[in-house]
Backbone as ProteinMPNN parsed JSONL, in Angstrom:
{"seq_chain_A": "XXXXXXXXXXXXXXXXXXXXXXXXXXXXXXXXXXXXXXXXXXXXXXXXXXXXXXXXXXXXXXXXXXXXXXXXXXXXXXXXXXXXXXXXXXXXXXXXXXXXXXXXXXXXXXXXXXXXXXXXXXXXXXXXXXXXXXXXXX", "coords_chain_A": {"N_chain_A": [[0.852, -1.165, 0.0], [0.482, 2.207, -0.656], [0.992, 5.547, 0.042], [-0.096, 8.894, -1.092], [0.471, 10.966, -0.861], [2.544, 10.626, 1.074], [6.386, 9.824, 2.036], [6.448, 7.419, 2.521], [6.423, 4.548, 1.28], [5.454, 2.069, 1.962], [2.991, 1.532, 3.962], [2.386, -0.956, 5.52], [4.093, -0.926, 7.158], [4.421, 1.179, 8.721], [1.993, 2.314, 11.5], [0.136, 4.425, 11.341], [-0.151, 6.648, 9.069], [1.701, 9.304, 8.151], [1.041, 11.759, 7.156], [-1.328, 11.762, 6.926], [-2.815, 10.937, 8.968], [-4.149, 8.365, 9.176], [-5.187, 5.012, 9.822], [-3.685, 2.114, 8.153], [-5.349, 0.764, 7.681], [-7.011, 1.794, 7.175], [-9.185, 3.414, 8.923], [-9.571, 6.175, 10.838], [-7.524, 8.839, 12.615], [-7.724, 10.483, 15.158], [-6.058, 11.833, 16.958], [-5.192, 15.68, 17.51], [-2.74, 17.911, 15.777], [-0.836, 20.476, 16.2], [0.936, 22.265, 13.793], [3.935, 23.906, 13.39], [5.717, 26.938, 12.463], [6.93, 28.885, 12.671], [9.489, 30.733, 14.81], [8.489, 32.073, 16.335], [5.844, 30.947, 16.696], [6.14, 29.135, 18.734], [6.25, 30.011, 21.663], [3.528, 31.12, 22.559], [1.551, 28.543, 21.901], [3.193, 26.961, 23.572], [2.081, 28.394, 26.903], [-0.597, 28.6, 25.973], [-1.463, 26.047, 26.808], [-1.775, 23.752, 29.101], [-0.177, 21.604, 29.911], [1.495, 20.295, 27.395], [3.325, 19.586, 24.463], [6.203, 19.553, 22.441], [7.212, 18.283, 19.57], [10.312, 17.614, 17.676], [11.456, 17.346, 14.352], [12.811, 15.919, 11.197], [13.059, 16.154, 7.847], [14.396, 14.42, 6.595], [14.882, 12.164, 8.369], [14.839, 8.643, 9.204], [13.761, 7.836, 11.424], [12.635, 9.446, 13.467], [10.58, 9.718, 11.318], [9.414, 7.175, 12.336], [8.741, 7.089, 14.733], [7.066, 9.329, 15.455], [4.319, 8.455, 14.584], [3.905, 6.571, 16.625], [3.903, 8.585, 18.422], [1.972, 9.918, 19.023], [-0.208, 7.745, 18.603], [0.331, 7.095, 21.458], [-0.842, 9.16, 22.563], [-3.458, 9.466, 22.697], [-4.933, 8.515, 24.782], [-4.184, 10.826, 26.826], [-5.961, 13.001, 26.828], [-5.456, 15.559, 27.227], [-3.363, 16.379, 27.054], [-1.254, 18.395, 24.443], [-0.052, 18.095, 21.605], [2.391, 19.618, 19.581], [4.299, 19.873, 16.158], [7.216, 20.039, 14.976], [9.358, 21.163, 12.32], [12.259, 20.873, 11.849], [13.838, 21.672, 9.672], [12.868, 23.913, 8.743], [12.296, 25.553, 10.787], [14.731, 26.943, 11.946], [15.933, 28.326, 13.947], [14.619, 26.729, 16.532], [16.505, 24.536, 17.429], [18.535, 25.833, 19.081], [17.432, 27.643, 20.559], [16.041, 25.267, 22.331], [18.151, 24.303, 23.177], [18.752, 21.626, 20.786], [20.1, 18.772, 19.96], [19.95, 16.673, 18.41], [18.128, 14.741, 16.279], [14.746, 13.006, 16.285], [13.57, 14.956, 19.116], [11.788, 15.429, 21.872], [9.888, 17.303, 23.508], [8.33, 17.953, 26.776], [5.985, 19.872, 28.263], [5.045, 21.638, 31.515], [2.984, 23.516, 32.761], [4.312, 25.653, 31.173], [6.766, 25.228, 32.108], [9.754, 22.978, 31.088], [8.988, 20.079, 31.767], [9.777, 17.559, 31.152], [12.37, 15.378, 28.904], [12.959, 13.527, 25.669], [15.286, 12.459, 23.678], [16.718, 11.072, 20.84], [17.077, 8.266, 20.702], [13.781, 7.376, 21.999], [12.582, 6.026, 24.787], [9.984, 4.572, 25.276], [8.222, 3.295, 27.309], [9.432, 4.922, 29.772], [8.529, 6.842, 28.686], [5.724, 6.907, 28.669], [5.708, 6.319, 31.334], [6.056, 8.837, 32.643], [4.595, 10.781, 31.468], [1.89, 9.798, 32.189], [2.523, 10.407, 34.912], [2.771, 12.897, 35.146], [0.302, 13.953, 34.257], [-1.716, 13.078, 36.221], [-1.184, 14.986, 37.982], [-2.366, 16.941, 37.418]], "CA_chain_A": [[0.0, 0.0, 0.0], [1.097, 3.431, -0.872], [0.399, 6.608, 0.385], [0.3, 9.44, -1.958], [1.164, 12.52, 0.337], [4.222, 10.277, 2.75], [7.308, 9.234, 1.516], [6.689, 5.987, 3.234], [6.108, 3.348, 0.677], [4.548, 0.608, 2.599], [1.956, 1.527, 5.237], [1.768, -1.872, 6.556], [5.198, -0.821, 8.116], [4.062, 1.947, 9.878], [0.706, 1.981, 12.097], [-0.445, 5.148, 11.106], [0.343, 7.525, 7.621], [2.534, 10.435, 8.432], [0.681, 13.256, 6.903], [-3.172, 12.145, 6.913], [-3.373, 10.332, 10.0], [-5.066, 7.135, 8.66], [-4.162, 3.62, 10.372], [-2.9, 1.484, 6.982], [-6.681, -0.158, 7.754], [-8.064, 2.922, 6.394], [-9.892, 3.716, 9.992], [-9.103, 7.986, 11.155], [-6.834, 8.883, 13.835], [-8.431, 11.629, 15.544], [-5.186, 13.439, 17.331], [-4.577, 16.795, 16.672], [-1.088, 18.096, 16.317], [-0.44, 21.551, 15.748], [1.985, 22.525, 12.675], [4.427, 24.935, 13.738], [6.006, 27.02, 11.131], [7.74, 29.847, 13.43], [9.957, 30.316, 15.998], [7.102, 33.081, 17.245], [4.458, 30.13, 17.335], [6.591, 28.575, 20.246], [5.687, 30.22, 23.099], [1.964, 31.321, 22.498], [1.762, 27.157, 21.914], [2.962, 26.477, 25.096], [1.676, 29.124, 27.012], [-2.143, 27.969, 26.055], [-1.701, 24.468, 26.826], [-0.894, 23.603, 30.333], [0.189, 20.047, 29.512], [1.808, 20.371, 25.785], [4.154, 18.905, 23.874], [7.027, 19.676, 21.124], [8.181, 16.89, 18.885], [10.825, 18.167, 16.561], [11.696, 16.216, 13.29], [13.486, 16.517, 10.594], [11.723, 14.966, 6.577], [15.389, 13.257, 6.248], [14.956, 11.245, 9.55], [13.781, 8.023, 9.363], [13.836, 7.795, 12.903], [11.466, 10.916, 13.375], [8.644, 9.343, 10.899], [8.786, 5.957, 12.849], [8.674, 7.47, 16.464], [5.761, 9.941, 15.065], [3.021, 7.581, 14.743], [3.937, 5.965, 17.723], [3.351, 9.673, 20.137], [0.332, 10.605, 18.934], [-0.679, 6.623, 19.484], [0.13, 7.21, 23.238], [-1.111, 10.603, 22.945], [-4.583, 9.53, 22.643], [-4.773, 8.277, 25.929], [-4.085, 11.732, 27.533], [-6.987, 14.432, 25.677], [-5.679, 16.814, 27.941], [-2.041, 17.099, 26.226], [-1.459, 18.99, 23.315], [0.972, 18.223, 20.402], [2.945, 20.494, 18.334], [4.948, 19.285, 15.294], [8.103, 21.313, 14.614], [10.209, 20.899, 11.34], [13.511, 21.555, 11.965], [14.838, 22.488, 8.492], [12.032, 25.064, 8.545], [12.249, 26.259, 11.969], [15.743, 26.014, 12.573], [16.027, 28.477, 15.151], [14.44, 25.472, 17.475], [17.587, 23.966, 18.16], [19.271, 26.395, 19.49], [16.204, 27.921, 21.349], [15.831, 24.41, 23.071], [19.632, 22.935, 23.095], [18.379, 20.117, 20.505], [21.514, 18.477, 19.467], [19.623, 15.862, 17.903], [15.852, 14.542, 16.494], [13.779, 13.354, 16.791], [13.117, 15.577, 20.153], [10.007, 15.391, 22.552], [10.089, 18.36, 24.652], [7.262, 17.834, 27.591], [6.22, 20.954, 28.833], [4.102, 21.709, 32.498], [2.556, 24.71, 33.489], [4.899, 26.587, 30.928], [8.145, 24.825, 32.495], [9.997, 22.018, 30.871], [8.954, 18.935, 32.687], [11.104, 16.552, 31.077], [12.83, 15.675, 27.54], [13.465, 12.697, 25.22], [16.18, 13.265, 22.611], [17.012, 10.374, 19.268], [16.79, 7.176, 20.96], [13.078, 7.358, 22.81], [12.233, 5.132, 25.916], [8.47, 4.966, 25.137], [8.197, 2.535, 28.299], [9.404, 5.685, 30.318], [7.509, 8.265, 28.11], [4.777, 6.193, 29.218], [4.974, 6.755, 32.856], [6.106, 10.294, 32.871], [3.251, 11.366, 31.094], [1.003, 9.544, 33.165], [2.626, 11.198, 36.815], [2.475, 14.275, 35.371], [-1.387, 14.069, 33.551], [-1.943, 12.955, 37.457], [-0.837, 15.672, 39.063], [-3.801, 17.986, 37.117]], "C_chain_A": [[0.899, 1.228, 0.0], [0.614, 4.798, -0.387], [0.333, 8.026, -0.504], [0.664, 10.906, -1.543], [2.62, 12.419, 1.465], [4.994, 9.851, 1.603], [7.826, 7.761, 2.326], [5.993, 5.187, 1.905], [4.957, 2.064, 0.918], [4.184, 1.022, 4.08], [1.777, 0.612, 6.019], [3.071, -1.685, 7.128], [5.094, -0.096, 9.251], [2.157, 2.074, 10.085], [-0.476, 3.293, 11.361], [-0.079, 6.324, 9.161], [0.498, 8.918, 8.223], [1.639, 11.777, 8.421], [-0.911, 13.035, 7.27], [-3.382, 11.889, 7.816], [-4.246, 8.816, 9.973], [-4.647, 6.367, 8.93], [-4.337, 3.092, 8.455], [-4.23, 0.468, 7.106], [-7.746, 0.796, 7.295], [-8.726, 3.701, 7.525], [-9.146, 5.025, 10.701], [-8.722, 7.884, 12.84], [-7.354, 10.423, 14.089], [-6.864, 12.643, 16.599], [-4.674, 14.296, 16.844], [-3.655, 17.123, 17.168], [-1.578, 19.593, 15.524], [0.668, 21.701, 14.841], [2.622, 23.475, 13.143], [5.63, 25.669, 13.103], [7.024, 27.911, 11.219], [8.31, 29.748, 14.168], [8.772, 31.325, 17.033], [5.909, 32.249, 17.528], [4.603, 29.289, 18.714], [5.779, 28.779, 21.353], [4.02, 30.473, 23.223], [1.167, 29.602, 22.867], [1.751, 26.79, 23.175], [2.511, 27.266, 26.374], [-0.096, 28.937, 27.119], [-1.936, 26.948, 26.499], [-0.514, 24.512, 28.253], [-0.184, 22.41, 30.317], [0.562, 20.255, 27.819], [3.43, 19.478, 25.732], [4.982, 18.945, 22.166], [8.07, 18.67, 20.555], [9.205, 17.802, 17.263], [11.494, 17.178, 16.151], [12.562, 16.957, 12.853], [13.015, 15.465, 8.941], [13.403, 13.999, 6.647], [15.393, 12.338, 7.28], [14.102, 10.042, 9.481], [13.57, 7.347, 10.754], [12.646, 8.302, 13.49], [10.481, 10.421, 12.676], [8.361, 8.093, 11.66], [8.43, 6.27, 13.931], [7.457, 8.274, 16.174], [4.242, 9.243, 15.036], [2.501, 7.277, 16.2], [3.91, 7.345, 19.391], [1.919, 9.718, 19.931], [-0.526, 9.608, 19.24], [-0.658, 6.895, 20.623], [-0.027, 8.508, 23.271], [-2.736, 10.631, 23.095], [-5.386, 9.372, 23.528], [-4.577, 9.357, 27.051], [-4.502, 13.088, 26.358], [-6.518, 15.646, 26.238], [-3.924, 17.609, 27.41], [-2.129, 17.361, 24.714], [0.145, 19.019, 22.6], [1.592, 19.319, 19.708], [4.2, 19.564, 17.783], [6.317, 20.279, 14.841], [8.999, 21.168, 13.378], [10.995, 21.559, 11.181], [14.644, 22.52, 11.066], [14.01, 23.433, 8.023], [12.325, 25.659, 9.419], [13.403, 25.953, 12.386], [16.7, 26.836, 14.104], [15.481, 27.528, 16.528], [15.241, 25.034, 18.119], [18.088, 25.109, 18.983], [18.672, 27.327, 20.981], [15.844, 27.124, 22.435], [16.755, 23.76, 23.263], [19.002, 21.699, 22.697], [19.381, 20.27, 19.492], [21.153, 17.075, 18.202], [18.229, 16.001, 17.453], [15.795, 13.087, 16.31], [13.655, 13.82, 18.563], [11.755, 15.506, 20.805], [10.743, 16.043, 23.69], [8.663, 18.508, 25.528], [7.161, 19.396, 28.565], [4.722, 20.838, 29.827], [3.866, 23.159, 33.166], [3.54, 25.829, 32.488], [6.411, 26.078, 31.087], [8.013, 23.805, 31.489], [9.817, 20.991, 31.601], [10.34, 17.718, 32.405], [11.816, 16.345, 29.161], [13.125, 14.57, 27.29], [14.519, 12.719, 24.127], [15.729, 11.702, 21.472], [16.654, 8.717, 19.755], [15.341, 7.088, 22.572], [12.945, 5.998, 23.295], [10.785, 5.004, 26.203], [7.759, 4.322, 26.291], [8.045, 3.952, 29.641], [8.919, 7.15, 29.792], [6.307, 8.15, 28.818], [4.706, 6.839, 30.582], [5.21, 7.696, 33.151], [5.033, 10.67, 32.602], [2.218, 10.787, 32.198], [1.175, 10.284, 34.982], [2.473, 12.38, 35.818], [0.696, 14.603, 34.777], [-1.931, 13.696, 35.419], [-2.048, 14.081, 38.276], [-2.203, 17.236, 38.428], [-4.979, 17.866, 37.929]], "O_chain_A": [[1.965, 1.232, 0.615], [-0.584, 4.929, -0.635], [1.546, 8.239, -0.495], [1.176, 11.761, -2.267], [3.298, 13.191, 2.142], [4.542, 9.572, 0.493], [8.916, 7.257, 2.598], [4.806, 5.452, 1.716], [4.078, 1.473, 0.29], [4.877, 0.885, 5.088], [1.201, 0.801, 7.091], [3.24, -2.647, 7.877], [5.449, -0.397, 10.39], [1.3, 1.973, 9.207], [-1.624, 3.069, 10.979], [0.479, 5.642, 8.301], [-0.434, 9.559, 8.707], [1.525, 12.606, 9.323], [-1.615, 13.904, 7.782], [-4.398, 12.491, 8.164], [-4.912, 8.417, 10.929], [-3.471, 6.327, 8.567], [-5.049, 3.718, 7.67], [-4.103, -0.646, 6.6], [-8.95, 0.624, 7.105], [-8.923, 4.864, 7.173], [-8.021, 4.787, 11.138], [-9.213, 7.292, 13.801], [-7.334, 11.328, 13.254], [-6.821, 13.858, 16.79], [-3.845, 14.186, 15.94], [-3.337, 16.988, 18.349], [-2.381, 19.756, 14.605], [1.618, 21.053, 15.279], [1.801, 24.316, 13.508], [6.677, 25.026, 13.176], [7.902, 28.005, 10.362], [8.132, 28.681, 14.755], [8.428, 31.151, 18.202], [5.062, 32.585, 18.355], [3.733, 28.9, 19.494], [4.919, 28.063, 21.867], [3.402, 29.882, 24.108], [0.413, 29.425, 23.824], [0.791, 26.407, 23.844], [2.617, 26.432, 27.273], [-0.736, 29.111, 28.156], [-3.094, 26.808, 26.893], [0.633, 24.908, 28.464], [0.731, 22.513, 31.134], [-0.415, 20.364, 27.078], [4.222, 19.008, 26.549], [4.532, 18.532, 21.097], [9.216, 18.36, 20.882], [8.778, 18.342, 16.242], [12.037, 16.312, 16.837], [13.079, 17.98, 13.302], [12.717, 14.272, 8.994], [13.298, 12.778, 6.761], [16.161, 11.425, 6.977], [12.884, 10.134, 9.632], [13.158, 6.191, 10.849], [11.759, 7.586, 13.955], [9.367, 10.545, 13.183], [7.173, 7.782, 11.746], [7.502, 5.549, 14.296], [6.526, 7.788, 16.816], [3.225, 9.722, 15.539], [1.435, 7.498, 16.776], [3.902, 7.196, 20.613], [0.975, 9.549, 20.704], [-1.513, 9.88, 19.925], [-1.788, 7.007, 21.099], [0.69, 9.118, 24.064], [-3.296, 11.633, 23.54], [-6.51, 9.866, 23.437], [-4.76, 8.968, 28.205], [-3.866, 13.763, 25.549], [-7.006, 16.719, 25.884], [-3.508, 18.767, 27.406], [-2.848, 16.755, 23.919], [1.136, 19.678, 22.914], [0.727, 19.996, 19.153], [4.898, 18.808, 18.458], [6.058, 21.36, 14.312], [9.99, 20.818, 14.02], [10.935, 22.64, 10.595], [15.53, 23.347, 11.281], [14.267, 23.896, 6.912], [12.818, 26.719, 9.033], [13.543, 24.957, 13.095], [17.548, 26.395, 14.88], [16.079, 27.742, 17.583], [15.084, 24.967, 19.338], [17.584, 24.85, 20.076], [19.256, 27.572, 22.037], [15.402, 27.666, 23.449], [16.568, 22.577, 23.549], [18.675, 20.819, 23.493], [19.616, 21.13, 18.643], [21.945, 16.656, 17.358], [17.379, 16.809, 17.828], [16.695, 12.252, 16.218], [13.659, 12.848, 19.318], [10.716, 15.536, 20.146], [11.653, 15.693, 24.442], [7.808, 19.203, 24.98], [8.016, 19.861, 29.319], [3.671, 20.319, 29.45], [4.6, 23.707, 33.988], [3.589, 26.958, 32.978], [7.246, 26.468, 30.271], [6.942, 23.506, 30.962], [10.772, 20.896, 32.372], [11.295, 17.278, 33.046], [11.64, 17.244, 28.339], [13.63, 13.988, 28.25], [14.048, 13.635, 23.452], [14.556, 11.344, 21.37], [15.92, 8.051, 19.025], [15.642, 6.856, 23.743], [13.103, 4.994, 22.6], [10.368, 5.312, 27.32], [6.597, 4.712, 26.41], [7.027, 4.105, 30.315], [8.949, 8.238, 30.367], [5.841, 9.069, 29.491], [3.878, 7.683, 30.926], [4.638, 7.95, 34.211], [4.31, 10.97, 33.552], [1.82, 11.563, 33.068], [0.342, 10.537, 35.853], [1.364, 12.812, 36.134], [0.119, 15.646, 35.087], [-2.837, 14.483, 35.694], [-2.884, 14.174, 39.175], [-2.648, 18.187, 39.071], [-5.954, 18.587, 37.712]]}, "name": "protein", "num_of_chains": 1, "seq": "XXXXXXXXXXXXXXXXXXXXXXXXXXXXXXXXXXXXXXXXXXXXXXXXXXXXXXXXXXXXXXXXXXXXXXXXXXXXXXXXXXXXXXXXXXXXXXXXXXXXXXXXXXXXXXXXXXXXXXXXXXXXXXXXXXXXXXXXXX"}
């Protein structure tokens, strides 16, 4: 199966399709991610959203499209956090803004603070229960 908007080839590899959101069963993934296109959409972003979240990519990473599916999967599970998508070779003040030395990035943000941070090799085991103590503590 092909997708005609990803540069993923074969959908039955990955759970979900990059750009539309569609499991590779055809059936709609309902989380919304914010697109973020500025380095001025940053803070407003986190700022509204007391529980948020900045995943920064990069389109050459295939690291970054496989780990992508797989937040917004365990993102569905907590309605009360809020995604943003950041594309690094667009927005490339980001790095430097957030010391990201690497991507794929997941920057967890609480009340405005950084709560915690995953950098290139995520621990989705311990993404897992961070998110959950801190969705707790609301």
């Amino acid at each position: 199966m092909e997708c005609s908007s990803c540069t993923v080839e074969n959908l039955s590899l990955l759970p979900f399709c990059l750009n539309k959101g569609l499991s590779s069963e055809g059936g709609e993934f309902m989380m919304e991610v914010q697109e973020i296109t500025s380095i001025e959409e940053i803070e407003p972003f986190i700022q509204k959203n007391r529980l948020s979240i900045l995943y920064v990519s990069r389109e050459d990473c295939s690291v970054c499209h496989a780990i992508y599916p797989k937040i917004k999967e365990l993102l569905r599970n907590y309605s009360e956090i809020k995604l943003a998508h950041i594309e690094a070779s667009q927005v490339a003040e980001v790095a430097g803004k957030f010391l990201i030395f690497s991507v794929p990035a997941i920057i967890v943000f609480l009340d405005q603070k950084e709560y915690f941070r995953e950098g290139r090799f995520v621990q989705f085991d311990r993404l897992a229960t961070q998110l959950q103590q801190m969705y707790s503590m609301i």
